[in-house]
C-alpha positions as CSV (number, residue, x, y, z in Angstrom):
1,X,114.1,49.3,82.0
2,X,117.2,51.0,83.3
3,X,117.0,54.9,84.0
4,X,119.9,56.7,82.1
5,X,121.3,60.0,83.8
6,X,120.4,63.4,81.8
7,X,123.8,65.7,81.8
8,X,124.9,63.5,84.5
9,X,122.3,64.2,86.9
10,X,120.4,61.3,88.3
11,X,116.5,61.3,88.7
12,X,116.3,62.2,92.4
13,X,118.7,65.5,91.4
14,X,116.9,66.5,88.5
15,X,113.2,66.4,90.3
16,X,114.8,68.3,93.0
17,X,115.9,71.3,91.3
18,X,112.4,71.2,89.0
19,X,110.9,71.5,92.5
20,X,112.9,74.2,93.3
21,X,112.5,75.8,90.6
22,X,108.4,75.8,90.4
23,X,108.6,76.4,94.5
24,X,110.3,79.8,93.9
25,X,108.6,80.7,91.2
26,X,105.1,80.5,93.0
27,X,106.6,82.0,96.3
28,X,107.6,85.0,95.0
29,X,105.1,88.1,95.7
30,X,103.2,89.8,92.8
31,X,103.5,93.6,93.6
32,X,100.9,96.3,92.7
33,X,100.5,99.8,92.0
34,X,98.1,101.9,92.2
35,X,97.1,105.4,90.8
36,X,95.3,107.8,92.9
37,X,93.9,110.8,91.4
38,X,93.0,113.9,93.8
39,X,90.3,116.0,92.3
40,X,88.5,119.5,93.6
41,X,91.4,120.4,95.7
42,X,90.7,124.2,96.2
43,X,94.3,126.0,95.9
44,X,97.9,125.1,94.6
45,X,99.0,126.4,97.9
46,X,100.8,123.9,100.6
47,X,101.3,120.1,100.4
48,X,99.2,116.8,99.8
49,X,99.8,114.4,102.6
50,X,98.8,111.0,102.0
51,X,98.5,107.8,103.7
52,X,98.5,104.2,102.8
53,X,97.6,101.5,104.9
54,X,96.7,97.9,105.5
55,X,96.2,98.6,109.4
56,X,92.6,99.3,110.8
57,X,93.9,100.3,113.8
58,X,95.9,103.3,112.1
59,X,93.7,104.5,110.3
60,X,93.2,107.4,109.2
61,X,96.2,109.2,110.2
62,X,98.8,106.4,109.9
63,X,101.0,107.7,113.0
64,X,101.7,104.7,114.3
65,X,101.9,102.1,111.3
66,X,105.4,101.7,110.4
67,X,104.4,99.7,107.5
68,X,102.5,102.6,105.8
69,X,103.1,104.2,102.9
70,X,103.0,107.9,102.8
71,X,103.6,110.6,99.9
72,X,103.6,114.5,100.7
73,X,104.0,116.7,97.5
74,X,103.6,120.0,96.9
75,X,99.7,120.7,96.4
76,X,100.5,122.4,92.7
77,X,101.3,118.6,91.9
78,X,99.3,116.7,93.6
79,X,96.6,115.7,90.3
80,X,98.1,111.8,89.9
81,X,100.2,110.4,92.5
82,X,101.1,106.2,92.5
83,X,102.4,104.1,95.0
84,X,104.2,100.9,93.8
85,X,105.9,97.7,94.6
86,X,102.7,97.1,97.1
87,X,101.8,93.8,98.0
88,X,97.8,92.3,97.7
89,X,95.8,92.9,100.3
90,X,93.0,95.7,101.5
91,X,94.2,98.8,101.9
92,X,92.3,102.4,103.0
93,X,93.7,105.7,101.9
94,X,93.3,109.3,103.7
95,X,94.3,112.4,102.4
96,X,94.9,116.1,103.2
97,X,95.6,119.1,102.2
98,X,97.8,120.6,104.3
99,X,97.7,124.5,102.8
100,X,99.8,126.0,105.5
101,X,102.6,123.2,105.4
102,X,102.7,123.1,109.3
103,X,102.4,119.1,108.7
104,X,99.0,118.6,110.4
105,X,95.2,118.9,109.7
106,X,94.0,122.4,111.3
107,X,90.8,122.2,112.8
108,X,88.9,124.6,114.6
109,X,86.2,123.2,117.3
110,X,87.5,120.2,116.0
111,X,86.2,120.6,112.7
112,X,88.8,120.6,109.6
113,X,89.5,123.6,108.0
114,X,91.9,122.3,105.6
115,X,91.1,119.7,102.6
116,X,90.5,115.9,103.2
117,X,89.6,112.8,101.3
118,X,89.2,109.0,101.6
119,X,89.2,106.3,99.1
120,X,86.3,105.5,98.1
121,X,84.9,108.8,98.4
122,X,82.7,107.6,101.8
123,X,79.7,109.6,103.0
124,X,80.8,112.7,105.4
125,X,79.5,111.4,109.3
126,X,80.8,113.0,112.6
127,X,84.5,112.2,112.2
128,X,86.4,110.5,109.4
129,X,85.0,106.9,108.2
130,X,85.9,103.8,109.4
131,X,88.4,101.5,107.5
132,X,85.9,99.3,106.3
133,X,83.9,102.7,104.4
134,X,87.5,103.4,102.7
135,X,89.0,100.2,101.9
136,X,89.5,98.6,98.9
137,X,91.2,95.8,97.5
138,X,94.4,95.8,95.5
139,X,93.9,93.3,92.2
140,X,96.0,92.7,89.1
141,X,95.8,94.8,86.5
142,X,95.4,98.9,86.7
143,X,94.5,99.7,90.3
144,X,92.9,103.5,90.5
145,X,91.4,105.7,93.2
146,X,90.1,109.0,92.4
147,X,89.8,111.0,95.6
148,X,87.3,114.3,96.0
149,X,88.8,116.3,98.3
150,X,86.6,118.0,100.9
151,X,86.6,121.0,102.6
152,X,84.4,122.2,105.5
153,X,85.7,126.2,106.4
């Protein structure tokens, strides 16, 4: 039995750009969002910084972790916020309420006297949690976290 080219294209062409085809199709990335709700935040007044991160060792401020993903809006706004185009993976989220808008967390005797929150909504130690208290996992589908913000002063 003789094999008889397809639109001209013989067998070794054709399985080629099938392979191609299915290749590309698995290697491109499935992006995420996610919604994050901030709840109990005490005033409209200043901005909602938040942070995004993948890195443990950045955590929770982000300074250093170029591949971060931060949001500041004005605290009046601040209910639903969503990050998208993210790729899978674990991820931690911090948050504060910055109500003077200098671009920091005040603290006094190094306590915060300004808003914060985590994902997850962790238990309140000395200091902010660990990455592993925060994280979560990105999946398909709706992604939500719903952040209580606390405040200390």
């Amino acid at each position: 039995m003789s094999f008889i080219p397809v639109f001209g294209f013989g067998s070794a062409v054709l399985t080629g750009i099938l392979a191609t085809s299915v290749a590309t199709q698995a290697a491109e990335p499935q992006e995420f969002e996610l919604r994050v709700e901030v709840s109990q935040l005490r005033n409209a007044k200043g901005v909602v910084h938040v942070c995004l991160t993948m890195d443990q060792a950045n955590f929770p401020d982000c300074k250093s972790d170029a591949r971060a993903h931060r949001l500041s809006v004005a605290a009046s706004k601040a209910g639903e916020l969503t990050f998208r185009h993210l790729a899978s993976g674990t991820y931690a989220l911090s948050i504060i309420h910055d109500e003077n808008g200098n671009g920091k967390l005040d603290t006094f005797a190094k306590i915060p006297r300004e808003g914060f929150g985590f994902s997850g909504n962790p238990p309140m130690r000395f200091g902010p949690p660990k990455f592993g208290e925060a994280s979560f996992t990105l999946t398909p589908g709706p992604n939500l976290q719903v952040v209580k913000m606390r405040y200390l002063l």
